[in-house]
C-alpha positions as CSV (number, residue, x, y, z in Angstrom):
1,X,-48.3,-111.1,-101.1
2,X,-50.1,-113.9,-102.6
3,X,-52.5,-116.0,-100.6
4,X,-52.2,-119.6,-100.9
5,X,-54.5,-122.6,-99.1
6,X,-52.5,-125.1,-97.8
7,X,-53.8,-128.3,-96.7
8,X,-54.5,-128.9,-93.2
9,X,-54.5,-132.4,-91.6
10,X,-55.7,-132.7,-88.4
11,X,-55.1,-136.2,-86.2
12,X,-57.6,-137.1,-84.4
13,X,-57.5,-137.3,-80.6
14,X,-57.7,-141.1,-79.0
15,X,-59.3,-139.4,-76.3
16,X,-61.7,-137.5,-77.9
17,X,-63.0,-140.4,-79.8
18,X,-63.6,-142.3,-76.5
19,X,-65.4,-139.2,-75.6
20,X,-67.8,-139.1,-78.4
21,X,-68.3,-143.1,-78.5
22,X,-69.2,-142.6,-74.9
23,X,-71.4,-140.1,-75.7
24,X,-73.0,-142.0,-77.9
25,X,-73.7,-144.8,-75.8
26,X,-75.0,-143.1,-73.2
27,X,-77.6,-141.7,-76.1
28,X,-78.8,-145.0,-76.6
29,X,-79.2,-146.6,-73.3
30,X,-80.8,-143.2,-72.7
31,X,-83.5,-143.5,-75.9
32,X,-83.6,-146.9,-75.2
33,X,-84.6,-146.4,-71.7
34,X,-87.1,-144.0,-73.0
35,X,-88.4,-146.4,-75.7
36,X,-88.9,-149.3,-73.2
37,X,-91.0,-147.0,-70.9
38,X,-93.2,-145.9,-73.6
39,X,-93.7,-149.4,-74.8
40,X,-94.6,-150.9,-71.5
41,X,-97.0,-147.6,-70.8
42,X,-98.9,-148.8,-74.1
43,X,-99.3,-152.1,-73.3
44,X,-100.3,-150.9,-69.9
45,X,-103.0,-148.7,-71.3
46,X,-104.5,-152.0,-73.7
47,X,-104.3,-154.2,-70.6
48,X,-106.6,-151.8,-68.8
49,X,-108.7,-151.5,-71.6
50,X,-109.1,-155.4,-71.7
51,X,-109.5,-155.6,-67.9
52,X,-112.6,-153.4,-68.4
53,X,-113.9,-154.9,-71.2
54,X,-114.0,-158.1,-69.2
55,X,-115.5,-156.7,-66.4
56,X,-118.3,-155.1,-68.0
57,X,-118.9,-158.5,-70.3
58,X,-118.6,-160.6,-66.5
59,X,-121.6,-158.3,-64.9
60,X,-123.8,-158.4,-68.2
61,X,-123.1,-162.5,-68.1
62,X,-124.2,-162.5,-64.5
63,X,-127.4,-160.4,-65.2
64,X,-128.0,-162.6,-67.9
65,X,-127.6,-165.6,-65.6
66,X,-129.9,-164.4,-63.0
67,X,-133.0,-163.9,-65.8
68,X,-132.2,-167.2,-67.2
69,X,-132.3,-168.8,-63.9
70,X,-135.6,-166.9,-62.9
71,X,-136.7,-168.0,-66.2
72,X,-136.3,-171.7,-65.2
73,X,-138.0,-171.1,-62.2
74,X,-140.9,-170.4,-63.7
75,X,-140.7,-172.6,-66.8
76,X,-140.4,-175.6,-64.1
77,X,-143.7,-174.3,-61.9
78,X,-146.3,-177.4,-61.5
79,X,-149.1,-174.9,-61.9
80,X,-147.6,-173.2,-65.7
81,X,-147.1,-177.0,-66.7
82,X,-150.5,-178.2,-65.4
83,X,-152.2,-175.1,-67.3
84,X,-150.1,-175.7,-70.4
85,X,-151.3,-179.7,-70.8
86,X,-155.0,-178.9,-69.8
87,X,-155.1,-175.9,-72.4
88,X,-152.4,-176.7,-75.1
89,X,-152.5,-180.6,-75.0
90,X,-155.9,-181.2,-74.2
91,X,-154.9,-183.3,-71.1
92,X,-157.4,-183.8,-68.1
93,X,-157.6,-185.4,-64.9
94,X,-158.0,-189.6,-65.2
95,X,-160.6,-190.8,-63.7
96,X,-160.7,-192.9,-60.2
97,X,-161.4,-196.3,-62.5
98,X,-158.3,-195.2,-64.5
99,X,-156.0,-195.5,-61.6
100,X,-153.7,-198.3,-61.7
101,X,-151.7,-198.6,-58.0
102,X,-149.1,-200.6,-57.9
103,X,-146.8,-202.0,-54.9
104,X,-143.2,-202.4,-55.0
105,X,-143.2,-204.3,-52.6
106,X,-145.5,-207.2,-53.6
107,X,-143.9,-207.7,-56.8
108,X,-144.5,-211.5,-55.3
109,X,-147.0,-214.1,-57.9
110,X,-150.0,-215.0,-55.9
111,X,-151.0,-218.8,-56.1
């Protein structure tokens, strides 16, 4: 008894290939789902990481503010800028003959 190989053909099922497309589908939504949710998690994570780095840069702007403006305040005292002209410039007090006072009001030519 010989042994021979005979060619099978097999149809395939409409149903089954509904099955397996569905399958498939579901697959992707499924990875797609998955995808999605790891792509919004990562711009989550740099979002946070900007938020921070904004923070940090607003409290170091407002320190810097506050020595800035205590800097002003002392740049602006009478008694620093009256010691800086007397010292630096050389400037000193006019004398009483020097003074020159002048009305606003009597702006007037007297006859």
């Amino acid at each position: 008894m010989s042994l021979t190989n005979y060619k099978i053909h097999r149809d395939l099922d409409p149903g089954e290939f509904i099955r397996a497309f569905g399958y498939t589908l579901v697959l992707i939504i499924f990875f797609a789902m998955v995808l999605l949710y790891i792509c919004q998690s990562i711009q989550k994570v740099r979002i946070e990481g900007e938020v921070e780095s904004l923070i940090h840069s607003r409290a170091m702007l407002k320190q810097v503010n506050h020595s800035l403006r205590l800097e002003r305040g002392f740049l602006r005292s009478f008694t620093r800028i009256d010691r800086e002209a007397r010292h630096n410039l050389g400037l000193v007090e006019p004398e009483t003959d020097q003074l020159v006072f002048f009305n606003a009001k009597t702006t007037e030519k007297k006859n």
